[in-house]
N, C-alpha and C positions, 0 to 999 in steps of 0.2 A: 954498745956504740954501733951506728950504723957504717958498715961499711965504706972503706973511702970509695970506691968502685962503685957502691950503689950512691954513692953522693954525687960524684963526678958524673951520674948519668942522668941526674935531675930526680930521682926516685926517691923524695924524702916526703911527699906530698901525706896531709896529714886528711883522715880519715874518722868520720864519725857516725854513730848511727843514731840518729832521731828515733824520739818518741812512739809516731805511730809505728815505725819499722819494729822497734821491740812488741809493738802491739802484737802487730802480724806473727810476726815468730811464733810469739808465745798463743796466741790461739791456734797457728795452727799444730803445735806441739801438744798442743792440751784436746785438739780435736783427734790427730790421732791417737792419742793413747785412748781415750773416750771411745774412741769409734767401737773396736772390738768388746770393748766390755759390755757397750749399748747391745750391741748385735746378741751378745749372749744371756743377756737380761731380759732382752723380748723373747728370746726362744726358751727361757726358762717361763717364764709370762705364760708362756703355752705349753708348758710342759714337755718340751721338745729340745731341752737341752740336754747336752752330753760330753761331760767336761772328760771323759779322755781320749774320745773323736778331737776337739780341741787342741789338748797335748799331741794327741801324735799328728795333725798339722804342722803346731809348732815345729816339730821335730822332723817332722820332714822338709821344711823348706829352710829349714838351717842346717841340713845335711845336705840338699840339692845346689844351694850357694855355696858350701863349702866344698864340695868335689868338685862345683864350675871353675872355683878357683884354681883349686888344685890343678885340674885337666889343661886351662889356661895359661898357668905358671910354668908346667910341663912342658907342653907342646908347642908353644911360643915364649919362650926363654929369654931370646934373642931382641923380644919385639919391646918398641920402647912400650912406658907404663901406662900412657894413653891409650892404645894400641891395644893393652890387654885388656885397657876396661872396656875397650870397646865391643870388643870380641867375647866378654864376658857378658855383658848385657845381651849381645846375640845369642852364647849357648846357654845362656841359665836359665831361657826359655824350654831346652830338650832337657835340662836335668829337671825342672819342676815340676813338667805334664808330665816324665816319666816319673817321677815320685808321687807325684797323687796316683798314677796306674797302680804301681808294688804295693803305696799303701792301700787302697782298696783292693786287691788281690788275695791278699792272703789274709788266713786267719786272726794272725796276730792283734791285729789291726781292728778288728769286731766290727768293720765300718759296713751294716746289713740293710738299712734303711735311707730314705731321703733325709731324714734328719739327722741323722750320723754323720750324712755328705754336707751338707749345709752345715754343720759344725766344726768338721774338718775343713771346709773352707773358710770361718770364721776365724780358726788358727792361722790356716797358712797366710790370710790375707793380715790375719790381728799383727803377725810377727812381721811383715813387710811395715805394717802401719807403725809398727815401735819401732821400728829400726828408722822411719822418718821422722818421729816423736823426737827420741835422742842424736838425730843432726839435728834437728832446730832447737836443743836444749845447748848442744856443743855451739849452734852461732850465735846463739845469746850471750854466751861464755864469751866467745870470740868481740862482739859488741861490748859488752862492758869493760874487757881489756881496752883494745881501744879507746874509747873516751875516755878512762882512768888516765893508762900509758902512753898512747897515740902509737903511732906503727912500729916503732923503733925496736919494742921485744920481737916482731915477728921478722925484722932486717936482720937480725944480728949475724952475726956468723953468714948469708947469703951473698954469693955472687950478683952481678947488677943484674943476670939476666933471671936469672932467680928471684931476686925483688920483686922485676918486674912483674913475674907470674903471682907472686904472692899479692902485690900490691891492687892484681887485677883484680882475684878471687874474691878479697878485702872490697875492694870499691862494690862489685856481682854483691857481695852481701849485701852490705849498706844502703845500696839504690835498693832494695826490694820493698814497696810500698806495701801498703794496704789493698791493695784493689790484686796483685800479685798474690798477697798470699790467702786473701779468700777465694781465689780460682784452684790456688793450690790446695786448697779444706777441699772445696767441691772433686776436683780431681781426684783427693785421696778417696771421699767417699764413695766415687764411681768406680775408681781402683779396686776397692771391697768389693764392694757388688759383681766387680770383673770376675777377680781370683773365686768367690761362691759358685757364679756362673760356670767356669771352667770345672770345677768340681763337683759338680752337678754332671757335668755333661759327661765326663769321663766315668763319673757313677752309673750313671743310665745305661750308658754303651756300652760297660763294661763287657757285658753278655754276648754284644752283637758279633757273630761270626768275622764280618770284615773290620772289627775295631782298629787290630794291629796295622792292616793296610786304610786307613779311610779315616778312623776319629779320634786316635791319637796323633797323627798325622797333621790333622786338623787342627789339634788343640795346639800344638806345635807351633802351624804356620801363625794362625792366631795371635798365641802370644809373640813370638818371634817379630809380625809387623806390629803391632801394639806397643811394644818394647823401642823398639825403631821409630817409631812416629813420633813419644815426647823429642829427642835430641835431633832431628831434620825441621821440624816443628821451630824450635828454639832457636836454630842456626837461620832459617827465615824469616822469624817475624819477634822473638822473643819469647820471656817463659811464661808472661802471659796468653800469648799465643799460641803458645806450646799447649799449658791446661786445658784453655778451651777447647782447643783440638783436638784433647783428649780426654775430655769430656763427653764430646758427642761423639767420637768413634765407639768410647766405651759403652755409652747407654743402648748404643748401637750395637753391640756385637752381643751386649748383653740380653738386650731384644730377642735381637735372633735366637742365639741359644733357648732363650726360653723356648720362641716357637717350637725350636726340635724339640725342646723333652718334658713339651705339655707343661709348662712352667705355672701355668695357670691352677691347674690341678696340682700340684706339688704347694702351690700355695695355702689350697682349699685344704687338706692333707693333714700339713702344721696347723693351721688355725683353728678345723672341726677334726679332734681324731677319730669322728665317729665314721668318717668319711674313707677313712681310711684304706680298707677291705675294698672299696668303689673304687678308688683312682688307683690301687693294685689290679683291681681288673682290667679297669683301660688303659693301663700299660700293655 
């Protein structure tokens, strides 16, 4: 039963998702889980693949969120739980550039070449892309409850002002079109290519003398506004707004990046390894 509190406050409004909205969902559910396995099918294509560069991505950026959390939950205790996601989206920037650092640092890791880095990036971005894969599997879930039951399973037991936040979330789902969630497919795919790029660049530098002051730093602030931009993005103009925005910021940062570390030649590298020996020299 829905609450009388949530009745008494008009929040029984009934909620449903259309057709093209499950469309959107589920494509862009099925692009990200797609995405990293394409990426690692062309680097196998070229013989450049290296499935446990791969895994220890994986493993590092589900170890870099989970200590963000951790550190978040710690240190701000007190802060409501909006508050810590906020601040978690802010630090899980300095735990994931420092996690691609450690894991290219050390032996363990065997990550020796561009293509080792460009794999490890295909992990740590593959696992960002699953984990948005399975929220769009959970709102499909969430959609077909819905139209089955209508809202009244997700009122039960909630205060009116409780409702109301759910009832918001609920509607945020349901309004999300088609035209939304393939800016969200492109976004995700520019996010990939982001997380590669960052991984690339912290590979390359790894050597350079002022890395620790100058391009970890970098990679940092980087991600750090990059992270920031979808949700300021989204509070002005929406979440299509948001994607697009961060779309072109990314293809842009991604850009750059290349510029620093001869991205061109890193290309050439993977696709002719004969070349190989060459673009080590002009490093």
């Amino acid at each position: 039963m829905i609450p009388q509190s949530a009745e008494s406050a008009g929040l029984t409004k009934e909620i449903a998702f259309s057709g093209s909205t499950f469309l959107g969902y589920s494509i862009a559910a099925i692009v990200s889980v797609l995405l990293p396995a394409a990426a690692y099918l062309l680097m196998r294509k070229y013989r450049a693949a290296r499935l446990y560069s791969v895994i220890v991505g994986i493993i590092t950026y589900f170890l870099a969120v989970k200590f963000c959390d951790f550190c978040v939950l710690i240190l701000f205790s007190s802060a409501s739980p909006a508050l810590q996601t906020a601040l978690a989206v802010i630090f899980v920037s300095f735990f994931e550039e420092t996690g691609r650092w450690l894991a290219m640092k050390y032996p363990l890791t065997d990550i020796r070449t561009d293509n080792h880095a460009v794999c490890y990036g295909i992990g740590h971005a593959g696992a960002e892309c699953l984990m948005r894969g399975i929220q769009s599997f959970r709102i499909i879930r969430i959609g077909q409850m819905l139209n089955s039951g209508g809202t009244e399973p997700f009122l039960s037991g909630k205060t009116a002002e409780q409702a109301k936040t759910v009832l918001q979330q609920l509607q945020a789902f349901a309004d999300r079109n088609l035209f939304v969630s393939f800016t969200d497919c492109l976004n995700s795919a520019v996010n990939f290519c982001f997380h590669i790029a960052l991984s690339l660049l912290i590979f390359r530098k790894i050597g350079d003398t002022k890395f620790l002051t100058r391009w970890l730093p970098l990679a940092i602030l980087i991600h750090v506004l990059f992270n920031g931009l979808y949700s300021d993005a989204a509070y002005i103009g929406g979440i299509a707004f948001a994607n697009i925005t961060c779309i072109l910021a990314g293809l842009g940062i991604t850009a750059a990046v290349s510029k620093i570390i001869n991205g061109k030649a890193l290309i050439e590298s993977i696709l002719y390894p004969v070349h190989e020996e060459e673009t080590d020299q002009a490093q």
